[in-house]
C-alpha positions in Angstrom: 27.5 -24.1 -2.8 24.9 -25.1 -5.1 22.4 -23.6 -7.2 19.4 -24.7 -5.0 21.4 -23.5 -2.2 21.4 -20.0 -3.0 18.1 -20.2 -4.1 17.1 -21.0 -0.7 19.5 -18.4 0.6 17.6 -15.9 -1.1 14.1 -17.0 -1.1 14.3 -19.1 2.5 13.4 -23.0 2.2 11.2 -24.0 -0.8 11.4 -20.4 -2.5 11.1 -19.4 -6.1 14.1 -17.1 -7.5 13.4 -15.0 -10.8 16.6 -14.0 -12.2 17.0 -10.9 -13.3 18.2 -11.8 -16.9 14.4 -13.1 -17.1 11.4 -11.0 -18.6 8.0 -12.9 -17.9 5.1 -11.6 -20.1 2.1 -12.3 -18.5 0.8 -13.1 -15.2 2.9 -14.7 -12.1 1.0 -17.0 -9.9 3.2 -18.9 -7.4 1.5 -21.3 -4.3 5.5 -20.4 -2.7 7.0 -17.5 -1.4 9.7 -16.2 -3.7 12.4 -13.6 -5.0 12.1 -11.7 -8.3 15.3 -9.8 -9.2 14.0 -10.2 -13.3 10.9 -8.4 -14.5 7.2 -9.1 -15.0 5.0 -7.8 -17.7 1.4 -8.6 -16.0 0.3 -9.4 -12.3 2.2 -10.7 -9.7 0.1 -12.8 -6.6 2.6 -14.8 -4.3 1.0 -16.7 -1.6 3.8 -15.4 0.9 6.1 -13.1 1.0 7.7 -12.1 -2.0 10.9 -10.1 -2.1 11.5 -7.6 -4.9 15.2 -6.8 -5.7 16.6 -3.6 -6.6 17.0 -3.9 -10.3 13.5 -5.7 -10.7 10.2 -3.8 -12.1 6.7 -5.2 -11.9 4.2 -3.8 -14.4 1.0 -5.0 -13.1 -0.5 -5.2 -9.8 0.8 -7.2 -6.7 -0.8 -9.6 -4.3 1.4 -11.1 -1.3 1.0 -12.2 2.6 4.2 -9.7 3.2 6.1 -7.9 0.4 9.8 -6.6 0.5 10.6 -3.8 -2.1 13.7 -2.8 -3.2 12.6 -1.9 -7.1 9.9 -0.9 -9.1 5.9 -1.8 -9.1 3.7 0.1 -12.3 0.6 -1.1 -10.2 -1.7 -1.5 -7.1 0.4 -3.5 -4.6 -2.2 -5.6 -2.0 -0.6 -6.9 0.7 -2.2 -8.6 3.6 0.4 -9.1 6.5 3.4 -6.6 6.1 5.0 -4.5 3.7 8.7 -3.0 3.3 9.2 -0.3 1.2 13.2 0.6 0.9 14.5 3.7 0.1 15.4 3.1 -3.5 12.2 1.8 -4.4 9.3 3.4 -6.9 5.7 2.7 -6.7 3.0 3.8 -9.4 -0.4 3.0 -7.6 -2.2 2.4 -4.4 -0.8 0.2 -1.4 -2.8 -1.7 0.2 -1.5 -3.3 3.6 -2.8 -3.1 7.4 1.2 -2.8 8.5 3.9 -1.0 6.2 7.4 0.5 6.5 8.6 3.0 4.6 12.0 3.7 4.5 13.1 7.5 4.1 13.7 8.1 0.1 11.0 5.9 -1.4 8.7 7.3 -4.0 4.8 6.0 -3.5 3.0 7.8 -6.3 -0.4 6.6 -5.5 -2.6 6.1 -2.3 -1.4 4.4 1.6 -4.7 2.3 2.6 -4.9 -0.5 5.1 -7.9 -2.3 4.7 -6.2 -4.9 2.0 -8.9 -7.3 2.4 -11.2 -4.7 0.5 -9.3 -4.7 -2.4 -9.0 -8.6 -2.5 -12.9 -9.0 -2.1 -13.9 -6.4 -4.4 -14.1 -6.0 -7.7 -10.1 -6.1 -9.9 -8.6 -2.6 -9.8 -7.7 -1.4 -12.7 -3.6 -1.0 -13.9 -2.2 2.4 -13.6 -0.1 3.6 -16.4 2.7 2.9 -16.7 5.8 5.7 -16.8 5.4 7.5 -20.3 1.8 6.1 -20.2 -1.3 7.8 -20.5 -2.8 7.6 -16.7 -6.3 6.3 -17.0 -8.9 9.9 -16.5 -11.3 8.7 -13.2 -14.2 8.8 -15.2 -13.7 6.5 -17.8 -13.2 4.2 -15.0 -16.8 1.4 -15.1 -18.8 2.3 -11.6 -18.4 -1.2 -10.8 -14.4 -1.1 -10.7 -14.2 1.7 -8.5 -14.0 0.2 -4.1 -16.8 1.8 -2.2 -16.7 1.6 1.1 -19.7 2.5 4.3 -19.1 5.7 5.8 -18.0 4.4 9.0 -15.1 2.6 7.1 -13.6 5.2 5.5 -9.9 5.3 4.2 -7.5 5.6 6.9 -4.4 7.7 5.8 -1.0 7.2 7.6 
């Protein structure tokens, strides 16, 4: 078997694979769905799904069509068709997804919306801290960061 083999064994046809040996500092922007088992120091946006092994961490936030979690996210995840959150995985921030799983052990230390498409036409949200961080204090938060949304389309909470 070679190596593009079990890249597309892991990823599915025309996939990316992040090893985890790899640290990426800076932001991730991939056209291809893909599989990070390595980490990322900045924002993540897959156009597709992405899958998220268990030894891998993300510290920024996370845009995908469908998102797989197995490890660890310091940020807003925003996901527009499905999400999968297993039972070993650890989430600092909000979720964003009209359809999401959670498995029975995960940790979601943040907020369970659904309107994604909200958070991807409003303005960027801002980074939670990451563990051993300072979390950032609401107020010192600009107005025009912060998603407002009419009354009749409030948050829905699972």
């Amino acid at each position: 078997m070679t190596v593009r083999d079990l890249i597309r064994e892991a990823t599915g046809q025309g996939g990316f694979l992040l090893p985890r040996q790899i640290t990426i500092y800076g932001p991730l922007d991939s056209d291809i769905p893909g599989r990070i088992d390595g980490h990322v120091e900045g924002d993540a946006k897959v156009n597709g799904k992405l899958v998220i092994g268990k030894d891998a961490s993300i510290k920024g936030n996370v845009t995908a069509t469908s998102l797989v979690l197995h490890g660890k996210i310091y940020g807003h995840v925003i996901v527009t068709d499905k999400a999968v959150v297993g039972n070993r995985a650890y989430i600092q921030g909000d979720i964003y997804a009209p359809v999401l799983d959670i498995d029975k052990g995960a940790t979601i230390d943040g907020k369970i919306r659904r309107d994604a498409m909200a958070a991807l036409i409003g303005p960027p949200l801002p980074s939670p801290a990451p563990e051993g961080g300072e979390a950032t204090d609401i107020n010192d938060i600009p107005p025009d960061t912060i998603i407002r949304q009419p009354k009749d389309e409030q948050e829905t909470w699972w």
